[in-house]
KOLTI-915316 format. One record per atom (N, C-alpha, C): residue number from 1; residue in three letters; atom name; x, y, z. Coordinates in steps of 0.05 Angstrom, whole numbers, m for minus. Each point is the difference from the previous one (the first is absolute). Layout:
BEGIN
pt kemar NUM&kolpa ALA&vexfi CA&X X&Y Y&Z Z
...
# end
This chain:
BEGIN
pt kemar 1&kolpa UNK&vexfi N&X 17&Y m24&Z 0
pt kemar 1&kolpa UNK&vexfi CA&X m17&Y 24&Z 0
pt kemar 1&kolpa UNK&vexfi C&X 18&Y 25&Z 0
pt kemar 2&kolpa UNK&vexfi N&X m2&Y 19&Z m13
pt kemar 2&kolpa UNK&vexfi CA&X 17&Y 17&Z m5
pt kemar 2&kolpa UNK&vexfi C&X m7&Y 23&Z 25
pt kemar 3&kolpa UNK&vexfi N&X 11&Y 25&Z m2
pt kemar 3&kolpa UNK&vexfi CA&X m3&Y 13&Z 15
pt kemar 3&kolpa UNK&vexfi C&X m14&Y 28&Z m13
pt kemar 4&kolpa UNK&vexfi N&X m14&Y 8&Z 15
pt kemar 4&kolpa UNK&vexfi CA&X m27&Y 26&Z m12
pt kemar 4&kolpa UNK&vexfi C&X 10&Y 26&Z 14
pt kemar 5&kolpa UNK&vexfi N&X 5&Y 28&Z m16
pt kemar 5&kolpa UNK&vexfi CA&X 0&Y 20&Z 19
pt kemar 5&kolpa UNK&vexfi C&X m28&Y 15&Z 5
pt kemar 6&kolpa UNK&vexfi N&X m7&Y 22&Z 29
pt kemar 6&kolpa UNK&vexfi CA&X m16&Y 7&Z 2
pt kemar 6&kolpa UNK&vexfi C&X 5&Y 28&Z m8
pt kemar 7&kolpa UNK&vexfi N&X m28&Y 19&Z 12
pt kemar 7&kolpa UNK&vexfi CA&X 2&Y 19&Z m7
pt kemar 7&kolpa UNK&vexfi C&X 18&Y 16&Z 24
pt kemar 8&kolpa UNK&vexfi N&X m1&Y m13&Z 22
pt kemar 8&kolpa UNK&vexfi CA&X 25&Y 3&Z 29
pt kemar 8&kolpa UNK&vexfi C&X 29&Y 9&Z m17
pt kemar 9&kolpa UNK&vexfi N&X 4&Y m2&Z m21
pt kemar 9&kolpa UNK&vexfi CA&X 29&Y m5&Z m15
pt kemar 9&kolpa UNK&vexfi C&X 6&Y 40&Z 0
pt kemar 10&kolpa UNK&vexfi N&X 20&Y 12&Z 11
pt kemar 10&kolpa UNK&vexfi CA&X 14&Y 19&Z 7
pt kemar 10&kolpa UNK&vexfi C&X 28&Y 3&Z m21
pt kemar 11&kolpa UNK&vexfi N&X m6&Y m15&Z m16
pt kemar 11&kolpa UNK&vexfi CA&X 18&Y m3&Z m15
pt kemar 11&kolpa UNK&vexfi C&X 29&Y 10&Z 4
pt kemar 12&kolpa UNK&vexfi N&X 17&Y m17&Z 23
pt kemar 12&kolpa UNK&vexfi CA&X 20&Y 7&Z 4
pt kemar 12&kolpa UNK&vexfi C&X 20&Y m16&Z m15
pt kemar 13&kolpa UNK&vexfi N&X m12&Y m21&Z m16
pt kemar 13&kolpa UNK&vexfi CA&X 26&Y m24&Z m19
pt kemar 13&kolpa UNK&vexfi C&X 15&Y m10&Z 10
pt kemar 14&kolpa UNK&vexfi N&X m5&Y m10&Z 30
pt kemar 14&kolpa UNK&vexfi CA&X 21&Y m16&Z 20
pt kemar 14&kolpa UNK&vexfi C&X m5&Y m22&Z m16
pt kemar 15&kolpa UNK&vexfi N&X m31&Y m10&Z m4
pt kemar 15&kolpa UNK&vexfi CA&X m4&Y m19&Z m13
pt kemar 15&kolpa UNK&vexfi C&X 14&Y m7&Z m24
pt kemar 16&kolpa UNK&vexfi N&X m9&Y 11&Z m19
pt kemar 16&kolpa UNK&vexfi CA&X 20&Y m2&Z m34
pt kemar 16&kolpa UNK&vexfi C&X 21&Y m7&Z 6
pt kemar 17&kolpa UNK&vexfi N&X 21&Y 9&Z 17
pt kemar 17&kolpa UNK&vexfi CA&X 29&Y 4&Z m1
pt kemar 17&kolpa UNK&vexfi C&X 1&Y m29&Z 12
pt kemar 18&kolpa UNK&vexfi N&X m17&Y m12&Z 15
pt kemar 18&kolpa UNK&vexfi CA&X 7&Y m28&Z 13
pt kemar 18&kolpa UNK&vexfi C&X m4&Y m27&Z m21
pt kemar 19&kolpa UNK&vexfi N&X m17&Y 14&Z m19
pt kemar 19&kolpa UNK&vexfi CA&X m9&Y m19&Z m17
pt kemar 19&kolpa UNK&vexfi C&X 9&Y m23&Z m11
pt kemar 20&kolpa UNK&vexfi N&X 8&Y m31&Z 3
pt kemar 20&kolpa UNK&vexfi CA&X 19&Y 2&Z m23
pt kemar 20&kolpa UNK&vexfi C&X m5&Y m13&Z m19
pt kemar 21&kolpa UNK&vexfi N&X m28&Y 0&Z m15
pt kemar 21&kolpa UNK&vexfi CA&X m7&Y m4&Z m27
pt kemar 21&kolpa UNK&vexfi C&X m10&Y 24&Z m11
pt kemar 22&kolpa UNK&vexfi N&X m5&Y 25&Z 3
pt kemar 22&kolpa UNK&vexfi CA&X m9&Y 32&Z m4
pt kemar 22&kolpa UNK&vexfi C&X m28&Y m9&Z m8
pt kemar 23&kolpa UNK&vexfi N&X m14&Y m9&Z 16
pt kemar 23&kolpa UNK&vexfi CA&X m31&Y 0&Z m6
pt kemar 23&kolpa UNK&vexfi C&X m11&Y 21&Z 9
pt kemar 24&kolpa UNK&vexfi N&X 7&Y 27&Z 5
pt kemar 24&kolpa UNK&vexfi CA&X m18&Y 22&Z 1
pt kemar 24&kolpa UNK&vexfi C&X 1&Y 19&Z m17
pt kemar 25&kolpa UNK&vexfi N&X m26&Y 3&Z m6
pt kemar 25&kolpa UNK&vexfi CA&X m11&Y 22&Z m20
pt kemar 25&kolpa UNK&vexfi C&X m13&Y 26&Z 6
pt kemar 26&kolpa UNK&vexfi N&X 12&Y 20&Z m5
pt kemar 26&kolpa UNK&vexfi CA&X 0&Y 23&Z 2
pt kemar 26&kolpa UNK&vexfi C&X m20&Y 25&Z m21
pt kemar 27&kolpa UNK&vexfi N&X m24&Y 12&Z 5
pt kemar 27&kolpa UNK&vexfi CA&X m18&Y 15&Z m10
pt kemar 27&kolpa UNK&vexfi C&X 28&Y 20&Z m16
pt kemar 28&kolpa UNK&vexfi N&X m14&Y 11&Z m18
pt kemar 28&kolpa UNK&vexfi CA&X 9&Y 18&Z m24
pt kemar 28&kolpa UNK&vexfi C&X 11&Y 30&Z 28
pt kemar 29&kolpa UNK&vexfi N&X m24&Y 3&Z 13
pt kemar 29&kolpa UNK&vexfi CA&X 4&Y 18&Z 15
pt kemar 29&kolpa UNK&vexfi C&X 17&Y m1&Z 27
pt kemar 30&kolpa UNK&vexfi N&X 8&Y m18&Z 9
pt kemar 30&kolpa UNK&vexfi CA&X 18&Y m6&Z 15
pt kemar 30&kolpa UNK&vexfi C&X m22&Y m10&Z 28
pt kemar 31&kolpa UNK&vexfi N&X m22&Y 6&Z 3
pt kemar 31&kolpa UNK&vexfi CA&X m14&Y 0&Z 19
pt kemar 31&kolpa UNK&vexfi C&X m6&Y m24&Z 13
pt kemar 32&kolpa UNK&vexfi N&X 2&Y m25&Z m13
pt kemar 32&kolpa UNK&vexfi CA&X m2&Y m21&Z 10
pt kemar 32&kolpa UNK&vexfi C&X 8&Y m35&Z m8
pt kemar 33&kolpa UNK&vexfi N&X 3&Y m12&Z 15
pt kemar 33&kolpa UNK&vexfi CA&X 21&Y m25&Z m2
pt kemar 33&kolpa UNK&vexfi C&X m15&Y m33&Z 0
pt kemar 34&kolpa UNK&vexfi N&X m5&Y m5&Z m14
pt kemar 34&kolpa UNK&vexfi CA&X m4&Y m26&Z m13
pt kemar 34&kolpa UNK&vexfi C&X 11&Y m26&Z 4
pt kemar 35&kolpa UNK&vexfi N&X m4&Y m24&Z 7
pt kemar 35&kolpa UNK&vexfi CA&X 16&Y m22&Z m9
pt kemar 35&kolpa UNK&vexfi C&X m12&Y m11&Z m17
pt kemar 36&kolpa UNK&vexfi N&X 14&Y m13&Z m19
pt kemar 36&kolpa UNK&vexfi CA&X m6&Y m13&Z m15
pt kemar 36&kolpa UNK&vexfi C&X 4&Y m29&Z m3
pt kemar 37&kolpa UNK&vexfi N&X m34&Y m16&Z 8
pt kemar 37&kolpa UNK&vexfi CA&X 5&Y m30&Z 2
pt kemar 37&kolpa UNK&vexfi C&X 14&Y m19&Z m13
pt kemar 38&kolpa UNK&vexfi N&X 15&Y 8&Z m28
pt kemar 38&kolpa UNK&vexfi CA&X m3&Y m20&Z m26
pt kemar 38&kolpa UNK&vexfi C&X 37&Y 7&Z 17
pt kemar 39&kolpa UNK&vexfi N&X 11&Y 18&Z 13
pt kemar 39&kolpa UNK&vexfi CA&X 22&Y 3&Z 10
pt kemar 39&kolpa UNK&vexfi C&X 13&Y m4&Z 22
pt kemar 40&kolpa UNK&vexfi N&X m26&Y 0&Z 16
pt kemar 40&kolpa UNK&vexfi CA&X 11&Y m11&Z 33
pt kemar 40&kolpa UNK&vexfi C&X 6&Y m22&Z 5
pt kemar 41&kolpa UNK&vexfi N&X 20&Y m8&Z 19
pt kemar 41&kolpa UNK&vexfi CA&X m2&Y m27&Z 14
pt kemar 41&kolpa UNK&vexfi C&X 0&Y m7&Z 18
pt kemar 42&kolpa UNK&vexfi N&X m22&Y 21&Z 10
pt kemar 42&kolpa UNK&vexfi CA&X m10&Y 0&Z 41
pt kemar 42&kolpa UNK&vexfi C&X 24&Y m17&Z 16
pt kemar 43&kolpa UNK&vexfi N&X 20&Y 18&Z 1
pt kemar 43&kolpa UNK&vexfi CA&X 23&Y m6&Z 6
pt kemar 43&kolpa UNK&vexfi C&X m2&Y 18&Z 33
pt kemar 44&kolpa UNK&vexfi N&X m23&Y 20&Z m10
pt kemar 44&kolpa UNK&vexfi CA&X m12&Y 12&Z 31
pt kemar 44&kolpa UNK&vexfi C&X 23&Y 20&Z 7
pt kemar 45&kolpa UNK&vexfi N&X 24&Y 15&Z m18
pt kemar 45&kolpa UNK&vexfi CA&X 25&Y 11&Z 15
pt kemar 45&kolpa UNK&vexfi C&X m11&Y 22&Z m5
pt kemar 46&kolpa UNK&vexfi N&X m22&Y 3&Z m15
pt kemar 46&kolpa UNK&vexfi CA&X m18&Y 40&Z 0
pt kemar 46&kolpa UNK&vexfi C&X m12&Y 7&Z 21
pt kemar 47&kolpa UNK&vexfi N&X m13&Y m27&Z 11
pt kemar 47&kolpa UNK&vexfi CA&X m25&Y 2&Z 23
pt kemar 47&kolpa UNK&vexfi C&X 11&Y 14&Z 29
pt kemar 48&kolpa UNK&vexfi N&X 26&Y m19&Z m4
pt kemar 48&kolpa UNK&vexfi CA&X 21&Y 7&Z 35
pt kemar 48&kolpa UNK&vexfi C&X 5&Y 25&Z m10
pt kemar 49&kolpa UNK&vexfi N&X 7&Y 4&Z m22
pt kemar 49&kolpa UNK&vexfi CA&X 17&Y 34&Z 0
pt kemar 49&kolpa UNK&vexfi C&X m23&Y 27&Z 2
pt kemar 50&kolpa UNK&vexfi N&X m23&Y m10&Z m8
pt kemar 50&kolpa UNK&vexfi CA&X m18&Y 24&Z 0
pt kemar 50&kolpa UNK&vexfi C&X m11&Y 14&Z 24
pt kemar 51&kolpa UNK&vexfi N&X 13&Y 15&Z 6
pt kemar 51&kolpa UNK&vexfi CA&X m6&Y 27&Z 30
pt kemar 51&kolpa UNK&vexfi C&X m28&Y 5&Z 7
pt kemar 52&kolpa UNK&vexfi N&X m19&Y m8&Z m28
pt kemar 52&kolpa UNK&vexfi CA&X m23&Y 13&Z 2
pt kemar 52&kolpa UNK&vexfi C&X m17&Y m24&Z 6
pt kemar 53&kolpa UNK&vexfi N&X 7&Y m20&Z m4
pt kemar 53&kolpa UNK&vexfi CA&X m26&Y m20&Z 0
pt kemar 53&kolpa UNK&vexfi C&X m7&Y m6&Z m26
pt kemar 54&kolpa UNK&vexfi N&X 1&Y 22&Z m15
pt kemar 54&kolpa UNK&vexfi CA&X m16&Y m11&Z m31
pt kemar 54&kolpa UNK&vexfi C&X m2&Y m16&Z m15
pt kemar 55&kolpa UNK&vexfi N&X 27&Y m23&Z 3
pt kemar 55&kolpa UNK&vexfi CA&X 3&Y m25&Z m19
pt kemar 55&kolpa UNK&vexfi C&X m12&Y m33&Z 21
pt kemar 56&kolpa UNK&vexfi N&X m13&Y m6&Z m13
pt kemar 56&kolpa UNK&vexfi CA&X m20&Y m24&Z 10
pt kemar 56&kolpa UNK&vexfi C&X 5&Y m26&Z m29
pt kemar 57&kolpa UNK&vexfi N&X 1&Y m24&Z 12
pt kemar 57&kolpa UNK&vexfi CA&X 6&Y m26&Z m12
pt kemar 57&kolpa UNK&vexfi C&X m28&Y 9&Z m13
pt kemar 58&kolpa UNK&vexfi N&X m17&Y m11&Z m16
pt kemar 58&kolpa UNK&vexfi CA&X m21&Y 2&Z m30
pt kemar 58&kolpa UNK&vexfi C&X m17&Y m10&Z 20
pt kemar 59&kolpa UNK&vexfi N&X 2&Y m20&Z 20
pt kemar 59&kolpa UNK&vexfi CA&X m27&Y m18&Z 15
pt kemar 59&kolpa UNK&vexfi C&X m6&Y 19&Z 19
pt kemar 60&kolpa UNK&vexfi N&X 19&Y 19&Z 7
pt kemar 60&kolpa UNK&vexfi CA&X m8&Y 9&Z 20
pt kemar 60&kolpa UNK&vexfi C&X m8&Y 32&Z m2
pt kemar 61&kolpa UNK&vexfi N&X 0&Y 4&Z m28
pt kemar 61&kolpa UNK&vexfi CA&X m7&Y 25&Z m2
pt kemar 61&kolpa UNK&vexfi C&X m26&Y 9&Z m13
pt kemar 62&kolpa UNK&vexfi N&X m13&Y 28&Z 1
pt kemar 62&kolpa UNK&vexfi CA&X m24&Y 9&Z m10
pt kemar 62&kolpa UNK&vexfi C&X 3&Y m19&Z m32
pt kemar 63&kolpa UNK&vexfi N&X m28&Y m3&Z m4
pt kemar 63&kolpa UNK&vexfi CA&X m2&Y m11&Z m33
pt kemar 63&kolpa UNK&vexfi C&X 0&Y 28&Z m16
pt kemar 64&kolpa UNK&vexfi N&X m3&Y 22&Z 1
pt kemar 64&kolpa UNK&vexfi CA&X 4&Y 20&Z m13
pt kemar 64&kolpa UNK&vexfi C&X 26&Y 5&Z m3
pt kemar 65&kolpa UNK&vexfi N&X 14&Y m4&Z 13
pt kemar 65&kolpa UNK&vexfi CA&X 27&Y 7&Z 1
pt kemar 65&kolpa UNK&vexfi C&X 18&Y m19&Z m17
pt kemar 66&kolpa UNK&vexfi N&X m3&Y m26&Z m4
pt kemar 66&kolpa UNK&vexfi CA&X 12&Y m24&Z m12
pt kemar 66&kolpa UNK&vexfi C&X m19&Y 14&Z m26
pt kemar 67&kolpa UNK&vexfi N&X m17&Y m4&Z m9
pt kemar 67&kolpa UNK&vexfi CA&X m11&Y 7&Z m27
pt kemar 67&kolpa UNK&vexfi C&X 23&Y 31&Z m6
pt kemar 68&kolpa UNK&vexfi N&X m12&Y 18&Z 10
pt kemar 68&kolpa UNK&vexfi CA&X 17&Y 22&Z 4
pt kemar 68&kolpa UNK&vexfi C&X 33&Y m4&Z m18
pt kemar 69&kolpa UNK&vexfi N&X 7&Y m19&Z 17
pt kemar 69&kolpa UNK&vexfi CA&X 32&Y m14&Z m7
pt kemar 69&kolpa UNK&vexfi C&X m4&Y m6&Z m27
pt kemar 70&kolpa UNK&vexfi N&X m6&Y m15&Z m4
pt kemar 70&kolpa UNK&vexfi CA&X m3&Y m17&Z m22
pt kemar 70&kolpa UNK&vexfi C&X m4&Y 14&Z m26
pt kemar 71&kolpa UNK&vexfi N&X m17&Y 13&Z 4
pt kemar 71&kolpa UNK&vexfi CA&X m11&Y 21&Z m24
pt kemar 71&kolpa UNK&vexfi C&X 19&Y 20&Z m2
pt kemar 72&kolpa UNK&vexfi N&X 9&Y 9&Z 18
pt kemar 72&kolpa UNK&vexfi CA&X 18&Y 24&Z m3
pt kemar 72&kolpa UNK&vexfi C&X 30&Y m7&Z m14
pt kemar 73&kolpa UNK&vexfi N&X 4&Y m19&Z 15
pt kemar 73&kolpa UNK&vexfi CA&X 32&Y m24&Z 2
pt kemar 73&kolpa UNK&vexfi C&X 8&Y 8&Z m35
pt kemar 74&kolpa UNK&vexfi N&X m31&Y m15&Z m12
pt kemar 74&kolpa UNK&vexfi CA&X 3&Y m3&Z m33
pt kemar 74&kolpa UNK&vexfi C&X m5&Y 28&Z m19
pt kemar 75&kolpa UNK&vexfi N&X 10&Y 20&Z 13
pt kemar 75&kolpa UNK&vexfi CA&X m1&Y 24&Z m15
pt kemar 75&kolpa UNK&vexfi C&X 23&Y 20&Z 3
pt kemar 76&kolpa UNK&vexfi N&X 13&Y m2&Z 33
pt kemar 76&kolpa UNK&vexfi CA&X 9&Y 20&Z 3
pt kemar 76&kolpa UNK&vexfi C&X 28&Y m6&Z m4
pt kemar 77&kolpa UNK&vexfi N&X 28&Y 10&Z 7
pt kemar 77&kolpa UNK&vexfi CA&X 24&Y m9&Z m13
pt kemar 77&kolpa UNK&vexfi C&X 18&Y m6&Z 21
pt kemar 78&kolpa UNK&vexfi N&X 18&Y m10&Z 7
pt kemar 78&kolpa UNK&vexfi CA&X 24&Y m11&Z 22
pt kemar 78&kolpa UNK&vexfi C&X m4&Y 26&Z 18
pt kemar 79&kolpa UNK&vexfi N&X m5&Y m7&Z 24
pt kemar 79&kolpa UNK&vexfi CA&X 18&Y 25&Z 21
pt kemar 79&kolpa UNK&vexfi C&X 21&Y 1&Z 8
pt kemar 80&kolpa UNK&vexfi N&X 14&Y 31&Z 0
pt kemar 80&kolpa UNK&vexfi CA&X 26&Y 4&Z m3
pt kemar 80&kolpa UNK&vexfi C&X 11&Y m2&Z 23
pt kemar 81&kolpa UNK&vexfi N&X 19&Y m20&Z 6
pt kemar 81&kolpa UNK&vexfi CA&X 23&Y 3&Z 16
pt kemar 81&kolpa UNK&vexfi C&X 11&Y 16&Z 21
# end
């Protein structure tokens, strides 16, 4: 089960930077952060690093939020580093 961000996400990129397959996806506008399922491997090293709470394993998170992921994942482009 991959890992889902919420809207809790403060976007500070502790996450991204821990990543180590770069499954997060990043809005055009910088505003908000994505994982992308077809990329994760709930390896869970986003979940421990997130300050905010916002990253939740897929079972355990809002169903809006995993759709959310998913849809967004397949549009928006790598987040930067």
């Amino acid at each position: 089960m991959p890992s889902v961000v919420s809207d809790k996400c403060k976007k500070c990129y502790s996450c991204v930077e821990v990543c180590p397959v770069d499954a997060f996806r990043e809005s055009d506008d910088s505003e908000m952060l994505v994982i992308s399922p077809e990329v994760c491997i709930d390896c869970g090293v986003c979940i421990a690093e997130c300050p905010e709470g916002a990253i939740h394993a897929d079972g355990e998170a809002d169903d809006k939020w995993v759709k959310f992921n998913e849809e967004k994942a397949a549009v928006w482009g790598e987040a930067k580093k």
